[in-house]
C-alpha positions in Angstrom: 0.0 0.0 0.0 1.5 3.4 -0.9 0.1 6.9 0.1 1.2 10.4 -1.7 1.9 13.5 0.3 2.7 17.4 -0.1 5.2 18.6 2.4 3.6 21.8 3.2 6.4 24.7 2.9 6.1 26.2 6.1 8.1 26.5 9.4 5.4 25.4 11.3 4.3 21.2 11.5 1.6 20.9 9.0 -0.7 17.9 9.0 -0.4 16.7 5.6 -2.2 13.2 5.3 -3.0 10.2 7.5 -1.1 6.7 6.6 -3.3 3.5 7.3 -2.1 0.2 7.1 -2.8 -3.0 8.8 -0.9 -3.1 11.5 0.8 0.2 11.7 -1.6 3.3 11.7 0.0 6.4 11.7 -0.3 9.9 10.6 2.2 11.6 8.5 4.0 15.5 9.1 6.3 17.0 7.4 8.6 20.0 8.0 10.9 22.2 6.7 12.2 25.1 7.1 12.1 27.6 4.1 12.3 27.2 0.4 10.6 27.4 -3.3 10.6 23.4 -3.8 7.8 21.5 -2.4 8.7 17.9 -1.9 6.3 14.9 -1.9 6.4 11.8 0.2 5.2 8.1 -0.6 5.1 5.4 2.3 4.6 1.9 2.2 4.9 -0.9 4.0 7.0 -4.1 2.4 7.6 -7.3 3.8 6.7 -5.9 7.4 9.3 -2.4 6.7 8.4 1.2 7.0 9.5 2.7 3.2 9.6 6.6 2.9 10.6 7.7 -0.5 10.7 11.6 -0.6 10.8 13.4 -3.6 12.7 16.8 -3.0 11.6 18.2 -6.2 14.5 20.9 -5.5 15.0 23.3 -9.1 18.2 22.4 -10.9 20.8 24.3 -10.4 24.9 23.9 -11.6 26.1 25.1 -7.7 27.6 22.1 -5.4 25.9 19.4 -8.4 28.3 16.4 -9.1 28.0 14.6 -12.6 28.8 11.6 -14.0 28.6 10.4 -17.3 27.1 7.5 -18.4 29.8 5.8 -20.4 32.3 4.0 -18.1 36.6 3.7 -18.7 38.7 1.4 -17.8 40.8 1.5 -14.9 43.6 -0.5 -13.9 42.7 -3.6 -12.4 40.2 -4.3 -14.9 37.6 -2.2 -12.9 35.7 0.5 -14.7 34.3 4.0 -13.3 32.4 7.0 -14.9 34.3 10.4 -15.6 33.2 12.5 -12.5 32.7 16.4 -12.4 31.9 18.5 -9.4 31.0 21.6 -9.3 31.1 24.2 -6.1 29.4 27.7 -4.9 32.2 29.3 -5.9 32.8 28.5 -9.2 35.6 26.1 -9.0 35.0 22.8 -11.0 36.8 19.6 -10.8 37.0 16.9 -13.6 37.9 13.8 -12.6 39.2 11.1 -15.7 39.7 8.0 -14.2 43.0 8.8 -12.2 43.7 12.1 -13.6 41.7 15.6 -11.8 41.7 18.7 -14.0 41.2 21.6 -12.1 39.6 25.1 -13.5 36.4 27.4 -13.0 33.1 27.7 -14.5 30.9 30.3 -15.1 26.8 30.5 -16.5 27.0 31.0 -20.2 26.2 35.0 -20.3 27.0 38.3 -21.8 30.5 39.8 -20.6 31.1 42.9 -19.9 33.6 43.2 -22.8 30.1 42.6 -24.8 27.9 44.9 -23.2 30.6 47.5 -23.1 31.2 47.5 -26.9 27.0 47.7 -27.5 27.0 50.7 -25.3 30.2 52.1 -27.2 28.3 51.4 -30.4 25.5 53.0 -29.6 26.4 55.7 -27.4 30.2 56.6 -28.9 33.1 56.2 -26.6 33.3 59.9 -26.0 31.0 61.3 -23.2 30.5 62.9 -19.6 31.0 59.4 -18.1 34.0 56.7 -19.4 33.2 53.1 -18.3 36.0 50.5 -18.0 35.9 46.8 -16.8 37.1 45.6 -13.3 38.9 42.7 -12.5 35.3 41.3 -11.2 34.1 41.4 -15.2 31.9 44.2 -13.9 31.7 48.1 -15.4 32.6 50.9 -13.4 33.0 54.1 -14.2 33.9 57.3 -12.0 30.8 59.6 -10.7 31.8 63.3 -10.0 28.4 64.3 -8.6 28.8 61.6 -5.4 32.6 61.8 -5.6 32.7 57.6 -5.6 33.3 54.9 -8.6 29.7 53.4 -10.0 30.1 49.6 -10.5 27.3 47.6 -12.4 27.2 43.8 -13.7 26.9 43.5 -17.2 23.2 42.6 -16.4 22.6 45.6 -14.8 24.8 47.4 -17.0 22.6 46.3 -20.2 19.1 47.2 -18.2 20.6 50.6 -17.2 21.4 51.3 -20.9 18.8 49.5 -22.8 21.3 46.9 -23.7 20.7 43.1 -25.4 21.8 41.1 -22.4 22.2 37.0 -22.7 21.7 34.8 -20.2 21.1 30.7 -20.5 21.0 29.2 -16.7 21.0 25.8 -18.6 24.3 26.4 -19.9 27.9 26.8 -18.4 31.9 27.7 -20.1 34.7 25.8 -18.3 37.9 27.0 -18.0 39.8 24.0 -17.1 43.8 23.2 -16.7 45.0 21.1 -19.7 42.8 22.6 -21.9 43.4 25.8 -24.5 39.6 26.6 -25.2 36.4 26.9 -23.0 34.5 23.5 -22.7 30.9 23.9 -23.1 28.8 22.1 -20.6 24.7 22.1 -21.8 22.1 20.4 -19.8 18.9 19.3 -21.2 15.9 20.0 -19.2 14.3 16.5 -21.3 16.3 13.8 -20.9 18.4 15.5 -17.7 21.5 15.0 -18.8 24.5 17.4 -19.4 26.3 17.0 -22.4 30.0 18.3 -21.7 32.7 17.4 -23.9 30.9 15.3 -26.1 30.1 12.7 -23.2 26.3 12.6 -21.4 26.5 12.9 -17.3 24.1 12.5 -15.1 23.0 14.7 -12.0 23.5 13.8 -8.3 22.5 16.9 -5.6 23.6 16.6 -2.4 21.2 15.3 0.4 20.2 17.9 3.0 20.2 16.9 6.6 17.4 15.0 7.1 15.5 13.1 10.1 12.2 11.0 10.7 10.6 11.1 13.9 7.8 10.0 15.5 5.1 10.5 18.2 1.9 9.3 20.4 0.7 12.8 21.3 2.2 15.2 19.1 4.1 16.9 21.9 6.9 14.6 22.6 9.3 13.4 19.3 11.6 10.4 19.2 13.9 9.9 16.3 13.3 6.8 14.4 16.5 5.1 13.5 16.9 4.4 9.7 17.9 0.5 8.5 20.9 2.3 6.2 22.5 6.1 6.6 21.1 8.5 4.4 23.2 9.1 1.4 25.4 12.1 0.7 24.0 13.0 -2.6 20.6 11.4 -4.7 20.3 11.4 -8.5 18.5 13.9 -9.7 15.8 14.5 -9.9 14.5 10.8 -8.6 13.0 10.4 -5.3 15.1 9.7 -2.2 14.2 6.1 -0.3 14.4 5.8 2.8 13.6 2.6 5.1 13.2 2.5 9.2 15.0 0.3 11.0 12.1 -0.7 13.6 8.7 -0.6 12.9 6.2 2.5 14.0 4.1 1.8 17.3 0.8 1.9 16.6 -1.2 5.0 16.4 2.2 6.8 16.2 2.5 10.0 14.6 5.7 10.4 12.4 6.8 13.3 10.7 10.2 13.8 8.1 12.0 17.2 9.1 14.1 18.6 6.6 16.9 21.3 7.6 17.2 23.3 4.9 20.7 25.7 5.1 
């Protein structure tokens, strides 16, 4: 038998369904603390175990997302394993070839500054009150004598100050990694989820945010209900999560999956 739920978006317990079965009735919260996702829930009961599968439904997105492509090499031994990237908050990306790491930075395919500066050149002429110029930052700044202090805009902002084309593809990233003269285009399709990068396919894996199950007989007292396995570091995306108790609920207990979102 297997029940859906919503996990209500809320930082208050919401009430979100109740879970019959059998021999262990209980009813089902869920919490978390903020966010735009709204993850879903399915429990079932298999062979006399709780199973929780939670669906995070979290957006895509490139920061702190390993990949791994789909085609396996050779490695010595005669074991095999998937070229592995990783990518962090702060742009660095590792690439990892069997036994070789290439190091380097990424960025979201997007209009530079250089781009948005010649636009503004071309339509405005290079001779004016104001001169811009590009920082180190790939931002335009430029020197304001009414407030005595340097005016610094991104390119985006740059291009919607000016009336500007601006470019902007979240789906899409340029890789500047060691080893490698040109930019390596990385694109992910939003149909098949997979990033093509470098002529290989990789799939997704998000990291899995803290996480516990607990449960109750009146709602006011909580106990943690230990898990058969540990939860994983990081889930494929964008499949479900499983997870499986270790003991079974007591009857009439209330349980409730809290997830701690940073």
């Amino acid at each position: 038998m297997i029940i859906k739920y919503k996990i209500l978006k809320s930082k208050t317990l919401f009430l979100v369904g109740l879970f019959l079965a059998i021999q262990v009735p209980a009813i089902l919260l869920a919490q978390t603390d903020e966010g735009d996702s709204t993850p879903e829930i399915s429990i079932s009961i298999e062979e006399g175990k709780v199973k929780i599968a939670v669906n995070l439904n979290e957006p895509f997105s490139w920061e702190n997302a390993k990949f791994e492509s789909i085609k396996t090499f050779p490695m010595r031994g005669g074991s095999s394993m998937p070229h592995t990237i990783r990518l962090d908050e702060s742009n660095n990306v590792n690439w990892r070839q069997t036994d070789v790491v290439f190091s380097g930075t990424y960025r979201i395919q997007q209009s530079l500054a250089k781009d948005i500066l010649d636009q503004y050149t071309k339509k405005y002429g290079d001779i004016g009150i104001r001169t811009w110029s590009i920082d180190k930052n790939n931002n335009l700044k430029s020197f304001n004598e009414f407030t005595g202090s340097y005016e610094i805009l991104t390119p985006k902002e740059f291009a919607a100050k000016y009336e500007l084309d601006f470019y902007s593809n979240k789906y899409s990233i340029e890789a500047s990694v060691s080893g490698y003269l040109v930019e390596i285009i990385g694109v992910f399709d939003t149909e098949t989820n997979l990033m093509n990068f470098d002529t290989l396919d990789y799939e997704p894996f998000f990291q899995v945010p803290k996480m516990v199950i607990e449960e109750s007989i009146d709602l006011k007292h909580w106990r943690k209900v230990p898990l058969s396995e540990p939860l994983p570091k990081e889930y494929q995306w964008p499949q479900e999560l499983n997870i499986e108790l270790e003991t079974e609920l007591k009857d009439g207990a209330f349980c409730r999956v809290k997830i701690e979102e940073e």
